[in-house]
C-alpha positions in Angstrom: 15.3 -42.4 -74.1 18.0 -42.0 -76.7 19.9 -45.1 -78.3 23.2 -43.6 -79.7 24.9 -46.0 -81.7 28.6 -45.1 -82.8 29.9 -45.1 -86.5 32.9 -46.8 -85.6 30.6 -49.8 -84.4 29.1 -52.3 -87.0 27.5 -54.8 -83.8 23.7 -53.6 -82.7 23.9 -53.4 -78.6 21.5 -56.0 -77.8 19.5 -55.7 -74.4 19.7 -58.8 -71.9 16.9 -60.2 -70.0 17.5 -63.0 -67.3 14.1 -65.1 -66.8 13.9 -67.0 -63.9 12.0 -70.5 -64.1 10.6 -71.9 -60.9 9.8 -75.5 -61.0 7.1 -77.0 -58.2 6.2 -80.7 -58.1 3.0 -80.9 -56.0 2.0 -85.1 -55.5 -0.8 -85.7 -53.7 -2.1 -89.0 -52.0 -6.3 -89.4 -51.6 -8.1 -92.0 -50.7 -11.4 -90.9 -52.5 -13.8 -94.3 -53.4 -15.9 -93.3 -56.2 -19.2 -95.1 -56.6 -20.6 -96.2 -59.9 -23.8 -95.0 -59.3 -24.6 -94.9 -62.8 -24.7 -99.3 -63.0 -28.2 -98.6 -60.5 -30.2 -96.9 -62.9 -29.2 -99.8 -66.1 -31.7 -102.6 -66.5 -28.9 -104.7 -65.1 -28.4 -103.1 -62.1 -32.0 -102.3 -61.5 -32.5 -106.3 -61.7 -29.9 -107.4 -59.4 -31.2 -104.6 -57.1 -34.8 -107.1 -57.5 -32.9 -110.2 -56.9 -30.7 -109.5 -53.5 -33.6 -107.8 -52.2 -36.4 -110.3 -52.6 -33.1 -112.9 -51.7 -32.9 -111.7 -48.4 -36.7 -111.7 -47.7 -36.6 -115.5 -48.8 -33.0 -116.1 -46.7 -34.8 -114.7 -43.3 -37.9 -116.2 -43.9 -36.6 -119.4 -44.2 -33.9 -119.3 -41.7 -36.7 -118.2 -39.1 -38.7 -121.4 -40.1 -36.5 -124.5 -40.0 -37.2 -126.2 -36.8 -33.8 -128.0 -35.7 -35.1 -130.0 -33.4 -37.2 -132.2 -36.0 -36.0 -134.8 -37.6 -33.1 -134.7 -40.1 -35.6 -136.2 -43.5 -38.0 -133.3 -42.8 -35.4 -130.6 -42.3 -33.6 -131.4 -45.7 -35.8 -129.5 -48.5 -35.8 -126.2 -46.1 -31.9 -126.6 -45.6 -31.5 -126.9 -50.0 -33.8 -124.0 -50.2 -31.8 -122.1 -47.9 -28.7 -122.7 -49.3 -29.3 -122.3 -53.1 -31.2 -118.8 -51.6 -28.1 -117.9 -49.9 -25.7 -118.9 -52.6 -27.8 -116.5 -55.1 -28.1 -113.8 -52.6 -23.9 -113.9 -52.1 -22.9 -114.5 -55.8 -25.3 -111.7 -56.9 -24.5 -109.2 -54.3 -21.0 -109.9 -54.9 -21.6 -108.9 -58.4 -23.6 -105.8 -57.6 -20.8 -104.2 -55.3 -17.9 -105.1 -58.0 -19.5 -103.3 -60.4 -20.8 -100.1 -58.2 -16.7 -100.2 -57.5 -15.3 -100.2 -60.6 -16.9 -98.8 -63.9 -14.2 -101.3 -66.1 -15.9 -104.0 -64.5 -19.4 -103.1 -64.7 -18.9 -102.4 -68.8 -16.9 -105.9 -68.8 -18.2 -108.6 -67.5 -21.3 -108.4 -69.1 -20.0 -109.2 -72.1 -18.5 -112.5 -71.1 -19.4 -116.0 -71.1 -19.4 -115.8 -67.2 -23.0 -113.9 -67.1 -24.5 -116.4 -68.8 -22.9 -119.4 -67.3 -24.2 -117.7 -64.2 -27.4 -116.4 -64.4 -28.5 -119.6 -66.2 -27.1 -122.1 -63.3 -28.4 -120.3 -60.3 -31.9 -120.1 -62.2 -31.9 -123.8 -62.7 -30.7 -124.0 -59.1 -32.9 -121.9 -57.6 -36.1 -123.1 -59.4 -35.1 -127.0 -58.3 -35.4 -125.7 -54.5 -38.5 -123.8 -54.6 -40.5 -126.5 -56.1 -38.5 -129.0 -54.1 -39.4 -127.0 -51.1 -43.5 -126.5 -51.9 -43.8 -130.2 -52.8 -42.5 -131.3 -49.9 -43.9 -128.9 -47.8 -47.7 -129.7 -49.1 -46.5 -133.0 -49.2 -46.3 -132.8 -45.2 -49.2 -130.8 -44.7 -51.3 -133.9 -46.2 -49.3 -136.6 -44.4 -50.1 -135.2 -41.0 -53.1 -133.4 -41.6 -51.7 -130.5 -39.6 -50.2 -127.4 -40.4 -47.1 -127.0 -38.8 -45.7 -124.1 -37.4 -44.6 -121.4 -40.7 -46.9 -123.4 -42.9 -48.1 -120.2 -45.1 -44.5 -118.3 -44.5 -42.6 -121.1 -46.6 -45.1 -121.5 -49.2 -44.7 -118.0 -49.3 -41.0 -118.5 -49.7 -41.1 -120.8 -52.0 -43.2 -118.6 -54.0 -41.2 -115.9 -53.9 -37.9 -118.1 -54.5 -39.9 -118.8 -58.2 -40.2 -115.2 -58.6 -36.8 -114.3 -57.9 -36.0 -117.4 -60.5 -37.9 -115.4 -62.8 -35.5 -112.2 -62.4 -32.7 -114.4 -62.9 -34.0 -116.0 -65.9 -35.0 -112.9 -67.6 -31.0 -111.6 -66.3 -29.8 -114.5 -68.3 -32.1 -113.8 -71.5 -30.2 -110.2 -71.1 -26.7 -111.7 -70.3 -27.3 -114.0 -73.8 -27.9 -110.6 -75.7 -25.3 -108.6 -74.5 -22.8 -111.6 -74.9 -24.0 -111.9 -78.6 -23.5 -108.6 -78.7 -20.2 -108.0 -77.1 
């Protein structure tokens, strides 16, 4: 192809393009719950995977053993075990499933004062009821000279409510470090 240009003309002919521009705004809606799965496999996570289990071993056991129909003195150190179990078995669960839902909380709230505070108080709490709960339990056992019925299932729960004090202790050791730390 030949471009003539004329003598006469000093302007260059120019050659015009038209571009076309097409816009799309695409907004999409999900519902998608992602999982910190990542929080399981940290010392943290593997600890309070310990303590809710082993809580809910103590919880049923207990709950299976209290006999209702005795009378209200005898009932009262299985009752305080039971609810300082339960209230560790809640508060830590609670604080398992917030941070398997959000990864801001699970790098957080370890680093606060509220860890600690925690951690220490329901270690103190729960070792008051498990020794509360074997002395009076032994306690009865020599009074009457009979073992009554769950005998070896609460010591047993008692036992394992020191154990599960033990996790919680050494999750409050942690808590202090990380808090130091944070």
């Amino acid at each position: 192809m030949q471009v003539q240009q004329s003598s006469s003309s000093s302007s260059t002919s120019r050659m015009s393009t038209q571009v076309t521009v097409h816009r799309m705004v695409t907004t999409t809606t999900t519902s998608a719950f992602l999982i910190n799965v990542g929080y399981l496999k940290t010392f943290p996570g593997i600890l309070k995977i310990f303590q809710i289990l082993l809580g809910c071993v103590v919880v049923g056991i207990t709950g299976h053993y209290i006999h209702w129909s005795t009378r209200s003195e005898q009932v009262v150190p299985e009752l305080f075990f039971l609810l300082i179990a339960t209230t560790c078995l809640i508060t830590t669960s609670l604080l398992l499933f917030s941070c398997l839902c959000s990864i801001a909380t699970a790098s957080i709230i370890p680093k606060t004062l509220f860890v600690v505070l925690l951690h220490g108080t329901l270690s103190y709490l729960l070792v008051c009821a498990s020794i509360n709960l074997l002395r009076e339990v032994v306690a009865r056992n020599e009074k009457y000279k009979i073992y009554e019925r769950g005998y070896n299932s609460k010591i047993f729960s008692g036992a394992l409510g020191l154990v599960n004090c033990a996790l919680y202790i050494l999750s409050s050791v942690y808590s202090i470090r990380t808090f130091r730390r944070g």
